[in-house]
N, C-alpha and C positions, 0 to 999 in steps of 0.2 A: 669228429673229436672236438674241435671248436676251441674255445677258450681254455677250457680245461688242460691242455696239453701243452702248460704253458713252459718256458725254460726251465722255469725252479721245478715245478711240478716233475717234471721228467729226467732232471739230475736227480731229485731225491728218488729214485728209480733205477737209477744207470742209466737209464736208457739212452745218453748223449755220447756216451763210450762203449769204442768198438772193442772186441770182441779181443783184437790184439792186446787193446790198452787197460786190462785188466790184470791185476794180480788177485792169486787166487790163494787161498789159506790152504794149507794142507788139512785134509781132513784123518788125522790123527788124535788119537787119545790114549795118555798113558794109563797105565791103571794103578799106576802110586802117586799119583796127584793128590791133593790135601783134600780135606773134605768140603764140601762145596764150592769148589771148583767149576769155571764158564769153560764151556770148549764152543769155538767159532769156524762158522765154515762157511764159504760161499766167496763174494765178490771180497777183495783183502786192498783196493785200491789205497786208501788211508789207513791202513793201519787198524780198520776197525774191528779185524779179527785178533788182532792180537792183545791179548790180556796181561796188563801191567801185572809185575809181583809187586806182592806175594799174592797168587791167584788161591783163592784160598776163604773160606764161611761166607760165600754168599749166599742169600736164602732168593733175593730177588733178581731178573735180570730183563733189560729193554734194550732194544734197538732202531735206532732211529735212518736218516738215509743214509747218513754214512756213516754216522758214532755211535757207539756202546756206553752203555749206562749198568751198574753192577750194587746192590746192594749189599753193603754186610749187614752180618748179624749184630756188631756192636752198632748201626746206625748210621754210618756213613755211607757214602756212594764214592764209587770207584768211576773215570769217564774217561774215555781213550776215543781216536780214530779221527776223523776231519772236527777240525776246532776255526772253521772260518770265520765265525760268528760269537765264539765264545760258548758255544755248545757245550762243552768239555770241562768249560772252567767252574766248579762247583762255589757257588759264595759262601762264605765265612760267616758263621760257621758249619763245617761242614759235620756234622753231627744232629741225634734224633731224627733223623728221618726213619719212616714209618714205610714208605712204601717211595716208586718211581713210575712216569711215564717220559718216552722218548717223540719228538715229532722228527719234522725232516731236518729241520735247521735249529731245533731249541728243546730243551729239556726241563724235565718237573720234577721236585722231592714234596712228598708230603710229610708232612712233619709228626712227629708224635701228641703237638697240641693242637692239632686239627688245622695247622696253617699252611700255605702253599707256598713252596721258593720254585723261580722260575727265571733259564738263563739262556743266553740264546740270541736266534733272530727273532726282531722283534717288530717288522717293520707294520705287522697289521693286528701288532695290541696284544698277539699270542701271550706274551712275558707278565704282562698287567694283569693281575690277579684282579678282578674284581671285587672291591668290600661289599661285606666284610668278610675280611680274609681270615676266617674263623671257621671252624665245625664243618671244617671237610673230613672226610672218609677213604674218597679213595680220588686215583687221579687218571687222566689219561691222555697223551697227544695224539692227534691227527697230522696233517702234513702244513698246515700254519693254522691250527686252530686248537685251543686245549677243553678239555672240561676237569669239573670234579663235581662229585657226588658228597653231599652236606648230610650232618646227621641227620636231618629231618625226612633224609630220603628224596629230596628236589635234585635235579642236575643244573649245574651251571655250566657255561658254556661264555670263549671268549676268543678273538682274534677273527681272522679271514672267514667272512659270513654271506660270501659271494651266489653260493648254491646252499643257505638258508640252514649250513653245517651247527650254524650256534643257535638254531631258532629250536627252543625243548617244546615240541608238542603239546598242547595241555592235554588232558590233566599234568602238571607238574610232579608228581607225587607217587611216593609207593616205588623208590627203584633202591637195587639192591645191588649194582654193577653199574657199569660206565666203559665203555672202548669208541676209539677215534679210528676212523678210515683215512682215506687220502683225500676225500670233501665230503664224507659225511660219517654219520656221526648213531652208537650203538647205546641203550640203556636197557636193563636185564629190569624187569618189575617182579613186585614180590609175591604176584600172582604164575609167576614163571613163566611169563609171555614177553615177547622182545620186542621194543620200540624202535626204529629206526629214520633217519631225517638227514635232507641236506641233498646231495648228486644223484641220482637217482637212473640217470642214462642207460646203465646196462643191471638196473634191477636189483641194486645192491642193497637195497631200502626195502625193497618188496619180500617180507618173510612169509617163507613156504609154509604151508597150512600143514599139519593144524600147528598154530602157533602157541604152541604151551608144553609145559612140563622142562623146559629150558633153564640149565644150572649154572651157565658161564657163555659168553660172548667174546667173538674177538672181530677185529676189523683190516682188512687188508686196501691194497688203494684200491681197488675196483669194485672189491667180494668183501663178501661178509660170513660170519661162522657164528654156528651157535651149538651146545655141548648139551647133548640129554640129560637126563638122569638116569636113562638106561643106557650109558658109557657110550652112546652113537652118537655121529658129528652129521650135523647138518650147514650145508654151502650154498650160498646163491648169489648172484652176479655175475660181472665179467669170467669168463671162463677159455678163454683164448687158450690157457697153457695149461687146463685142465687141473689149473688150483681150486674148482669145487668137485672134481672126481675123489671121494675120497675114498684109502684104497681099500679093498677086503682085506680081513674083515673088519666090517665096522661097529668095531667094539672093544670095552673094555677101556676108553678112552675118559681119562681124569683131568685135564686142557688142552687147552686150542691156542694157536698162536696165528697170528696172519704177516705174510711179508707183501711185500710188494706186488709181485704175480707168483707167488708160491703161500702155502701153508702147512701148518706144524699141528700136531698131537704128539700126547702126552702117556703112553697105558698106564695100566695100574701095576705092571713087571718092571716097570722103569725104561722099557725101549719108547723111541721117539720115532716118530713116521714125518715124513714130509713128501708132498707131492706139488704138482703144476711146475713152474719153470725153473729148469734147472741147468740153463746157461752157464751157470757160473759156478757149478757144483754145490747150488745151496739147500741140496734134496740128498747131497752125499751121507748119511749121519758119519759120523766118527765112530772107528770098533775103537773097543767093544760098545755094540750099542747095547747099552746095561747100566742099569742103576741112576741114572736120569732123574731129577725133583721138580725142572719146570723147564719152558720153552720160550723162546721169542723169536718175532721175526724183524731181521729189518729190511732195509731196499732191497737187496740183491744179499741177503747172506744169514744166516739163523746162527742163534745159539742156544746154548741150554747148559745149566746148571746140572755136575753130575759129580760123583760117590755120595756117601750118607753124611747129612749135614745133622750133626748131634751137638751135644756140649758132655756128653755120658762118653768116657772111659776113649777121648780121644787123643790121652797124653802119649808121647810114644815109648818106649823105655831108654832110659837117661834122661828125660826131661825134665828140669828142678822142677819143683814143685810149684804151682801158678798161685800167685797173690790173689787169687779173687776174691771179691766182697759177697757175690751173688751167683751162685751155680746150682744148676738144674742136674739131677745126681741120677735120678731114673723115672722114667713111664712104666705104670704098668695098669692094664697089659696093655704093648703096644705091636700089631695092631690091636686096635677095637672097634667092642659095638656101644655105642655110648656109656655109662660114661668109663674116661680113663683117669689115671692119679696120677699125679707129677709129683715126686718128691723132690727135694729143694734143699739148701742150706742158704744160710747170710749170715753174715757173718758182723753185720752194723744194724743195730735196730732203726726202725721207721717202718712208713705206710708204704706199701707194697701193690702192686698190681699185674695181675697176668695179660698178657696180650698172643691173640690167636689171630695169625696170618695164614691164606691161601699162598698156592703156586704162584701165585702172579702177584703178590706182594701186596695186595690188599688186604687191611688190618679187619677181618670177622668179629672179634670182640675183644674186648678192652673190660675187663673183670675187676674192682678193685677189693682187694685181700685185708684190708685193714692193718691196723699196726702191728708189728711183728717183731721180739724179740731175738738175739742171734741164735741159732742153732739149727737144729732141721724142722722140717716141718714139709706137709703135705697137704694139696688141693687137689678137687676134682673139677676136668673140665665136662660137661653134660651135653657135650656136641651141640649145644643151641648157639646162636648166630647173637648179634646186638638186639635183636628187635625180638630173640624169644622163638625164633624160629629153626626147626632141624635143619646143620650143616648139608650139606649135600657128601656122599662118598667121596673119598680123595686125600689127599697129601695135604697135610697142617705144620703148621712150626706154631711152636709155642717159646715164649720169651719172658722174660719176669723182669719189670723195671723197678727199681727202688730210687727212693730221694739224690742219691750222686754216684747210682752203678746199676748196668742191668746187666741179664745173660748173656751166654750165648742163645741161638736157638736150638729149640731140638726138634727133630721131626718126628711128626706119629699118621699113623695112617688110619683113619675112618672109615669101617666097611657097615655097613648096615647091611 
């Protein structure tokens, strides 16, 4: 094991806590919770299971080794669980963020102008963004080391570079995704082939052939995961607790999530799977397991985002009527096969733009709508990606920002 197995390394893990000294989250879910709503399960030691109120429109969610990270719809992030470091503490202002990534000890918001806020432990640069801190896309931690993904389609890469986790491969170029392991490090290219770099000891680097046709990447500490486009998950690395057995059948699977020595899928029914260790009941799902939007894993414990996270017809009866500037009124048809129509109202004139987010909170396209008088009005989205290319099958939110208000999100699902 060697160096790698160092103190920090292995609290962001559990693995320096016995078996007694754990508290566990009950793996419970109501079924009249709000709508996108986090349910947590697994290792509960700090609190990291437990989701501040009002638990309620989150579209994204991450887990780090011991805190929870939780995106809403309006743009901020929610952060509970071990705060030794400041993990938790989101900086001011907490608003426009676009997407999230969790490490062991430090945390990442991307912003809606392409820039990177990063808080946390910092002791090996993780937190330093790199300049220019501009024209990022999407983001992701490892266990002290972050990346993010630039429009230009390059990754960057910063902090603990010990087993070569920040060193991006050349060609630099052509990626379309980004996932952090526990020392090394995943990028999804737009030829649908998977790059992987950095720890490599039990193989977690070495993608199983044939290496293509790959829609989504995730990274756990040891293993690694990558998602077809014919709904099947493929695993390779450390497999000790049999977090790369994935289980029958292997299908119908729209993301992937990696923990620590366990990992997570996503179906297109909305149940979620988890297998490999489950010490701690972090393979337990919560009933009902139904109606689920996205997953994560952290050290010792998962979550995932569940009922239907809309901005359509979520009022309940007696609720006064909501002041909004900017509401997203209906999809149709939703599902779909390319393309769909989102009808809208605003209610303040200005320049307008729609934003198309995956499961995993990375922003797919950013559309601008031009100037827009108040009233209703309707756009279509044509499933293409920023760069022009077809979305992959799966779960979308779509969001509409204006000059000083955006939506909520809504969700629609993609089936080609």
């Amino acid at each position: 094991m060697g160096r790698h197995w160092s103190v920090a390394g292995m609290l962001c893990l559990g693995m320096l806590i016995s078996n007694a000294g754990i508290v566990r989250s009950q793996p419970l879910r109501s079924s009249s919770t709000s709508p996108g709503s986090i349910a947590a399960w697994g290792d509960n030691s700090y609190s990291q299971c437990n989701v501040p109120a009002p638990n309620g429109y989150f579209i994204s969610v991450g887990g780090g080794g011991y805190h929870s990270l939780g995106l809403r719809s309006d743009g901020t992030i929610a952060a509970w669980g071990w705060n030794s470091n400041g993990q938790c503490n989101i900086p001011a202002p907490n608003a426009g963020f676009a997407a999230l990534g969790a490490g062991c000890y430090h945390s990442l918001g991307l912003k809606s102008d392409g820039t990177i806020a990063a808080w946390g432990y910092n002791l090996y640069g993780q937190c330093t963004v790199p300049l220019p801190n501009s024209n990022f896309t999407a983001v992701a931690g490892g266990d002290f080391h972050s990346l993010g993904l630039k429009s230009d389609k390059t990754i960057v890469a910063w902090g603990k570079n010990a087993d070569g986790q920040c060193s991006v491969p050349l060609p630099n170029a052509n990626f379309t995704a980004v996932a952090g392991g526990g020392y090394h490090s995943l990028g999804l290219k737009s030829d649908s082939t998977i790059v992987a770099w950095g720890w490599n000891d039990n193989g977690q680097c070495t993608v199983p052939s044939p290496n293509d046709d790959f829609i989504a990447i995730a990274g756990g500490f040891m293993h690694s995961l990558g998602l077809k486009s014919n709904g099947t998950v493929v695993a390779w690395g450390a497999n000790d607790y049999g977090q790369c057995d994935v289980p029958s059948p292997n299908s119908n699977f729209i993301a992937i999530a990696g923990g620590g020595y366990h990992s997570l899928g996503l179906k297109s029914d909305g149940t979620v799977v988890a297998w490999g260790s489950n010490d701690y009941g972090q393979c337990n799902i919560p009933a009902p397991n139904t109606g689920f939007l996205a997953v994560s894993g952290g050290g010792e414990y998962s979550l995932a985002i569940g009922t239907e996270v809309t901005a359509i017809n979520d009022a309940k009866p007696g609720d006064a009527p909501r002041a909004v500037s900017l509401e997203i009124l209906s999809l149709s048809p939703n599902p779909f096969s390319p393309p769909t129509e989102i009808h809208f109202e605003t209610r303040e004139p200005g320049n307008l733009a729609m934003e198309i987010y995956d499961v995993s909170g990375r922003r797919v396209a950013a559309i601008p709508l031009g100037y827009m008088e108040p009233g209703r009005h309707r756009v279509r989205w044509d499933g293409r990606d920023a760069s022009g290319a077809d979305a992959a099958s799966g779960m979308y939110f779509v969001r509409l920002r204006g000059p000083s208000a955006q939506s909520l999100a809504a969700k629609m699902l993609l089936v080609r």
